[in-house]
C-alpha positions in Angstrom: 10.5 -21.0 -17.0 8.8 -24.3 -17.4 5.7 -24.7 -18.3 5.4 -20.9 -19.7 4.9 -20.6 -23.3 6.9 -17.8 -25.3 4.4 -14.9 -25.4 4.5 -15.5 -21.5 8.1 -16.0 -20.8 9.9 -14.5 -17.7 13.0 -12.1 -18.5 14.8 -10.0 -16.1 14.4 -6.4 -16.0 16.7 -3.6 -14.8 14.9 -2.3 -12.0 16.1 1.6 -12.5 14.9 0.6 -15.9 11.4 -1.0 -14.7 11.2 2.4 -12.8 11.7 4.9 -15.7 9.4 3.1 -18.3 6.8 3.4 -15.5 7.4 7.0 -14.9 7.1 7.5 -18.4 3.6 5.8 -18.2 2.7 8.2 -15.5 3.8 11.3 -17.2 1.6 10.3 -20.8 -1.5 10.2 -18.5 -0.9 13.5 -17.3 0.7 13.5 -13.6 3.2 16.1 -13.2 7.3 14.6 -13.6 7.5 14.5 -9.5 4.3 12.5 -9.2 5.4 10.0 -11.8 8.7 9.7 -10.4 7.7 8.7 -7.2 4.6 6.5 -8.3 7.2 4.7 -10.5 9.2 4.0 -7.7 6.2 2.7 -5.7 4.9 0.6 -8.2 8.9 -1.1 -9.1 9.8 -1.0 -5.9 6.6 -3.1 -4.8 7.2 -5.3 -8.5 10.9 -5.8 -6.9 10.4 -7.1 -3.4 7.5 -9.5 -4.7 4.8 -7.8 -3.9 2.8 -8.8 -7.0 -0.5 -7.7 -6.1 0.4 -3.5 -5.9 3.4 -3.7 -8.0 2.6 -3.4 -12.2 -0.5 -4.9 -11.9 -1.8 -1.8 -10.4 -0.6 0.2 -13.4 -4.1 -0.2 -15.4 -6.3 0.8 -12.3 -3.8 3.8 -12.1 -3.6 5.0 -16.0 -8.1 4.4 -15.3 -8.2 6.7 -12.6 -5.9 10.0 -14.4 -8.0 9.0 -17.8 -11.2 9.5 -15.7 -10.3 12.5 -14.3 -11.2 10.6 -11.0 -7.5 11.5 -9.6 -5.5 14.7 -10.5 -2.3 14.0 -11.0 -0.7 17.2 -10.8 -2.6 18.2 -7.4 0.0 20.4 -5.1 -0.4 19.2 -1.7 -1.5 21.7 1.2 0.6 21.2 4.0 0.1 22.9 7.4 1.6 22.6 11.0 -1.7 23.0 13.2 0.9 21.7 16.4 4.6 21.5 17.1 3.6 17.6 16.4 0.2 17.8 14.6 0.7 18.4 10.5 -2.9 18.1 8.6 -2.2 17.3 4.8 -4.7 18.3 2.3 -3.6 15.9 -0.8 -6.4 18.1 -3.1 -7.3 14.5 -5.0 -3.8 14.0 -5.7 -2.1 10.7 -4.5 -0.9 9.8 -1.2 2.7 9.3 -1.6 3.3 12.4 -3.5 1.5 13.9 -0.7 3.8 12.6 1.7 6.9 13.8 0.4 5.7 16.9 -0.3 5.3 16.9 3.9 8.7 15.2 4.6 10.5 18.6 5.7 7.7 19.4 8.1 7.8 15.6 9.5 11.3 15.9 10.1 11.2 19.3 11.6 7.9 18.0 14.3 10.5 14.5 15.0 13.3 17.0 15.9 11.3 19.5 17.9 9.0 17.0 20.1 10.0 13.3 19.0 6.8 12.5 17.3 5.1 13.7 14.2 1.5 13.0 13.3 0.8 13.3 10.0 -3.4 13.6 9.2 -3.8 13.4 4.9 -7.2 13.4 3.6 -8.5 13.6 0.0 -5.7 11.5 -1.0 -5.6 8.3 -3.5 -3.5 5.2 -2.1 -3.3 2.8 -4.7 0.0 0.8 -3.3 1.6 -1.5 -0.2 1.9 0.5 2.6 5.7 -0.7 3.7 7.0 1.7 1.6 5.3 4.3 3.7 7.4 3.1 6.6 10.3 1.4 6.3 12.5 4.6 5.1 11.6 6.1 8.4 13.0 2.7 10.3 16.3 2.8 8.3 17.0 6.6 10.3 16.5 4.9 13.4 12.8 6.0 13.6 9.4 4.3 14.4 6.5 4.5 12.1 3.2 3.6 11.6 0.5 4.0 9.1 -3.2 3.2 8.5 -5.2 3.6 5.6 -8.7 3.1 4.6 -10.5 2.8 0.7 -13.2 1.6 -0.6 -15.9 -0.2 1.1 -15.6 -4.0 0.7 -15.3 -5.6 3.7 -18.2 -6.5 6.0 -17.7 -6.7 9.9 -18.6 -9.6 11.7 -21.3 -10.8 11.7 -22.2 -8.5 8.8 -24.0 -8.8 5.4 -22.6 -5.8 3.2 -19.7 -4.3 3.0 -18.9 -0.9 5.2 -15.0 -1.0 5.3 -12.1 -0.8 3.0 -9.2 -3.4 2.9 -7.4 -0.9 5.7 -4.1 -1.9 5.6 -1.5 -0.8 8.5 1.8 -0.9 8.7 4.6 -0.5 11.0 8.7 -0.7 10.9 11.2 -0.7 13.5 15.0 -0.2 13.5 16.9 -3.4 14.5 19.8 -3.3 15.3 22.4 -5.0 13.1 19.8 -6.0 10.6 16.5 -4.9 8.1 14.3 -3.0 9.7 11.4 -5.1 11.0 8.7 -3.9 8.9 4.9 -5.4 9.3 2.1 -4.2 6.2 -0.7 -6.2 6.5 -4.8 -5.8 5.9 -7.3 -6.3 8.5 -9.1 -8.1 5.8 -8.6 -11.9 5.3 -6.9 -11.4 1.9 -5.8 -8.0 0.0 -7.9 -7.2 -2.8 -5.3 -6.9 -5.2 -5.1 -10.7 -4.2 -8.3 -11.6 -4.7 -7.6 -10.3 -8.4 -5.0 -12.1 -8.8 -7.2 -15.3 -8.1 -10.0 -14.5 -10.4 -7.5 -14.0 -13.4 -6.9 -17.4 -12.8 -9.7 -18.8 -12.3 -8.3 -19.9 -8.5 -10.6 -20.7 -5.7 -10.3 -18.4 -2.5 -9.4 -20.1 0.8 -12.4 -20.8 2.9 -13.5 -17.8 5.3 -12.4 -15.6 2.5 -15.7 -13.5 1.6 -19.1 -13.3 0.8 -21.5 -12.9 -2.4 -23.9 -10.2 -3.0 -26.2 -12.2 -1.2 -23.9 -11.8 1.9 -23.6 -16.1 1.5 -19.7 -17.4 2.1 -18.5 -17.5 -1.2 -15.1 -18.8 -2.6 -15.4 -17.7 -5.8 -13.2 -14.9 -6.2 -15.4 -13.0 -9.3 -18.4 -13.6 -6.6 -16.7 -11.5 -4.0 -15.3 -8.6 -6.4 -18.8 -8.5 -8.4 -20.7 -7.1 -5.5 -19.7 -9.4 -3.3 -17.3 -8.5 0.1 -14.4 -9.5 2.0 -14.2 -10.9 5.5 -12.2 -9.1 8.3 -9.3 -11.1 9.5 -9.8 -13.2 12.9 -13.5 -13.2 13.5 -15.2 -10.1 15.9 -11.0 -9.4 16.8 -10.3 -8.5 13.0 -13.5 -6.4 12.6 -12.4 -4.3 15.5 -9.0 -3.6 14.1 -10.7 -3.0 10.5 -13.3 -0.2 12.6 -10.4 1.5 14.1 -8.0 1.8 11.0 -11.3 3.4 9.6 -12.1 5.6 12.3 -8.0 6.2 12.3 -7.6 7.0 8.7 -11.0 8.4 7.5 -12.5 10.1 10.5 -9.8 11.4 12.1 -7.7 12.9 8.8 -11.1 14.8 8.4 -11.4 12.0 5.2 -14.0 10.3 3.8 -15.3 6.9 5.1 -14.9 3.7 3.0 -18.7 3.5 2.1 -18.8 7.4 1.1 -16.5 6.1 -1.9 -18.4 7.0 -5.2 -16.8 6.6 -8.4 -19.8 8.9 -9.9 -19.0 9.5 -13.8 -16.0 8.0 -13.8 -16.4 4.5 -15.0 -13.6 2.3 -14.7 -11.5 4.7 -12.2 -10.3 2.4 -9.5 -7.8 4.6 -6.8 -10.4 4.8 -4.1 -9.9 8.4 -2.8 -9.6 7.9 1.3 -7.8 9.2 4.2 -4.1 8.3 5.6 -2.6 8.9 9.3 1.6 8.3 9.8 2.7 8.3 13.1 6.4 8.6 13.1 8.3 8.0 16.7 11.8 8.6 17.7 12.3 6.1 20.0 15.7 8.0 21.8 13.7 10.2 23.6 13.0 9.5 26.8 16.2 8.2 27.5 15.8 4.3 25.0 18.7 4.8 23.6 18.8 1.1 23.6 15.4 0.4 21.4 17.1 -1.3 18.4 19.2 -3.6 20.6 15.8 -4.5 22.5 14.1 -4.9 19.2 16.9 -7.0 18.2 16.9 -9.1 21.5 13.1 -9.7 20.8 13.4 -11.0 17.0 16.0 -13.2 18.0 13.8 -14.9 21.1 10.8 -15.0 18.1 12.8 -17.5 15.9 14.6 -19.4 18.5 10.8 -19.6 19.9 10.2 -21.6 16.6 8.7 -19.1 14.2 9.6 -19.5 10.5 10.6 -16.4 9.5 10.4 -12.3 10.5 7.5 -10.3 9.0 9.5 -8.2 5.8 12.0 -11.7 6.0 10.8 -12.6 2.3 10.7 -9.1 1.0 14.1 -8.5 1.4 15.1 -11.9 0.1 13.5 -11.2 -3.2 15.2 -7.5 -3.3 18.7 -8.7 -2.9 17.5 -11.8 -5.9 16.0 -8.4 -8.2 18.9 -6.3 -7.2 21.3 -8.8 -8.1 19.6 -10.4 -11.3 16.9 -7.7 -12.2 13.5 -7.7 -12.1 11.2 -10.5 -13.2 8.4 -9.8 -15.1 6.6 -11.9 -18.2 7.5 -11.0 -21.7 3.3 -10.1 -22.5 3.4 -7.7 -19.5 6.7 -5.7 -20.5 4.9 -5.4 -23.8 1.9 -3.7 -22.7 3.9 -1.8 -20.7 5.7 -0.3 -23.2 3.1 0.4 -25.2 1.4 2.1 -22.5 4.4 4.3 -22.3 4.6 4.7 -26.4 0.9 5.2 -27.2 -1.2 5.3 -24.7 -2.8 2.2 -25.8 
């Protein structure tokens, strides 16, 4: 690429290749072959589609967390059916998504007894974009949504130190005769894998962004992240959202609250151990057998209405370009990935 020097160089990478040199790096910090399997898959998948900020750059926070002994990587999941509808998820301080695959028979089995499944997971570590959550619900013609809270750093309006986590939620929708429409977003202005991404280079933050330690505006991102806080998206509005994700996806799951995140002894662990509610819908009961076509019917009247592009629109652009070409990624960072995956280094 212009403008890169040689240690930095882009190449293209296989992406079932990406995938397997990441479960490899999983598997030398000790998660069991399942759990690196499907973190691997999170974390290309995520590298694939664009999604910079929770694709490899999560790997050191990851390998931090199983070195710490913050995370367990070989947790077994407790999964229990309190309700025909109603499955509570005990992740025993494993990760999320292995957590939710370990549930996926009992989620199916609730969708095809009653039409919904609600899926309650506490003491669970989501490191990762949420639309992965979703979106394989969405391509079997199923609804789904998802909230998840972390660790405290975000303030609500009006607010001086932080109380709530990023809390992202997500949601994906069949459509038919196209993607699935799928929506992950935080209720904070910016991810904080974003704001990351700034202070490695040494990039202002947009205006609005956050605060310092002082609770003053700041837009300097190493302000924010060094006891500093994000701001909620869209003023008193955004805060609300950001208080029900929590109340969603800490208190409910029977998890922990964003500011009850202590990383104790383990210095340098960064998978903040939280709670996560999926509410999967089949939208043909009750008679809508016609919910895709509607969907459809809607998207269309969104762009002829003037707006750019759908929510997931660039995602799947850049999956078609990675499935197609491969993967980019720097030459520096398939480096230390490998050696990560060699010796543990």
């Amino acid at each position: 690429m212009t403008g890169m020097t040689a240690e930095h160089a882009e190449i293209r990478v296989d992406f079932h290749a990406l995938k397997s040199l990441l479960s490899d790096i999983f598997s030398r910090y000790g998660t069991s072959p399942s759990t690196a399997d499907i973190l691997a898959a999170n974390c290309a998948g995520c590298e694939r589609d664009g999604a910079i900020s929770h694709g490899i750059f999560r790997i050191p926070g990851y390998v931090a967390s199983l070195r710490t002994g913050w995370v367990d990587g070989t947790a077994v999941p407790d999964i229990v059916g309190v309700s025909p509808s109603f499955i509570r998820v005990d992740a025993r301080n494993g990760f999320a998504q292995p957590a939710l695959a370990a549930a996926a028979r009992a989620i199916d089995g609730a969708v095809e007894s009653t039409g919904v499944a609600i899926v309650a997971t506490r003491n669970s570590h989501h490191f990762s974009a949420l639309w992965p959550d979703v979106e394989p619900f969405a391509r079997r013609g199923l609804v789904a949504i998802s909230f998840v809270n972390g660790l405290a750093n975000v303030v609500p309006h009006g607010g001086r130190s932080p109380v709530y986590g990023t809390n992202p939620m997500a949601f994906a929708t069949p459509v038919a005769g196209a993607e699935p429409l799928v929506v992950d977003q935080a209720t904070s202005v910016m991810a904080n894998g974003e704001v990351r991404l700034h202070a490695l280079a040494n990039t202002p933050l947009p205006p609005g962004t956050g605060v310092d330690s002082d609770g003053n505006p700041s837009t300097d991102p190493h302000a924010v992240l060094a006891g500093g806080a994000l701001n909620a998206f869209g003023g008193y509005k955004g805060s609300s959202i950001a208080l029900m994700v929590e109340l969603m996806a800490g208190a409910l799951t029977g998890g922990q609250l964003s500011f009850e995140n202590d990383f104790g002894d383990c210095v340098g662990a960064q998978t903040p151990k939280a709670g996560q509610l999926l509410i999967v819908i089949d939208p043909r009961r009750g008679g809508n057998s016609q919910f895709a076509q509607r969907v459809a019917l809607l998207c269309g009247r969104l762009l002829d209405a003037g707006q750019e592009r759908l929510p997931g629109e660039r995602r799947y652009r850049n999956r078609a370009n990675a499935e197609r070409f491969g993967v980019p990624i720097s030459e520096e960072k398939l480096f230390h990935l490998k050696a990560l995956a060699a010796n543990g280094t």
